[in-house]
N, C-alpha and C positions, 0 to 999 in steps of 0.2 A: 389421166385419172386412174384412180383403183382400179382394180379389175377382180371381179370375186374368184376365187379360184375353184377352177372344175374338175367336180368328183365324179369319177368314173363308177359306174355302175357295175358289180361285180357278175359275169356271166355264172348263172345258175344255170347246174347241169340236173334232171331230174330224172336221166337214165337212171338204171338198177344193171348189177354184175348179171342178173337172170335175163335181162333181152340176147346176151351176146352168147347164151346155152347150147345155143346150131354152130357156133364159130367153133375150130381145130384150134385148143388151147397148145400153145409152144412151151411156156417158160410159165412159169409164176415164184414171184419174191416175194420173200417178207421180210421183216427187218424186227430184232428183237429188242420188246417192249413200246413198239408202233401199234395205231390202233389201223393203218393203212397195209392195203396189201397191192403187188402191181405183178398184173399178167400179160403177157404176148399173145395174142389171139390172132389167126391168120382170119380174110377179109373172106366171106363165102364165095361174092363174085368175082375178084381176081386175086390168087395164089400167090400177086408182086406184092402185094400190099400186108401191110400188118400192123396191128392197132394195140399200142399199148395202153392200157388203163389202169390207173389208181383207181381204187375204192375203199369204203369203210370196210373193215374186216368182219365186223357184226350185222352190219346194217344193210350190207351190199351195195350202197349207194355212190353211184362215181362221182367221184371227186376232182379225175383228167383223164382227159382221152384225148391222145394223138395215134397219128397217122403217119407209118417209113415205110421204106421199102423195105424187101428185105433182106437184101444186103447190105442194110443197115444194122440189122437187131444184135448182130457182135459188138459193133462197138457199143449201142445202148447199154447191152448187157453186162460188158466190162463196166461202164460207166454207176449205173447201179452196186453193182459187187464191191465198187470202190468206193460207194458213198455207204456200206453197211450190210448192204441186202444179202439174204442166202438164198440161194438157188434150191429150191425146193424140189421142179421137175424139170 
């Protein structure tokens, strides 16, 4: 028989860029004529970790937030620089 097809439910993130204000900002991109901007924030309680996040550039609203280590954020960073982004700090 049929089978109706199943619509995933899109996770809503309802953070804001202003809770993450305590975190050691690394890096932050932007990308020109983006209404997005994506920063490096290291984690407060352990110094391995670090959280990148997209958000609106007006609105502060995150949009994605992952978790690497951090000797991962080279390659991310390459990775970003080559899809646009400028390295701002």
């Amino acid at each position: 028989m049929y089978k109706k097809p199943v619509i995933k439910e899109k996770k809503e993130i309802s953070e804001n860029i202003k809770d993450y204000s305590k975190h050691k900002q690394l890096y932050l991109l932007t990308k020109s004529h983006s209404t997005q901007t994506t920063v490096f924030v290291e984690d407060i309680n352990d110094s391995w970790f670090v959280y990148v996040i997209t958000y609106r550039t007006k609105s502060g609203v995150i949009t994605d937030i992952s978790m690497i280590i951090k000797s991962d954020c080279d390659t991310r960073l390459r990775h970003l620089i080559s899809l646009g982004h400028e390295l701002k700090k």
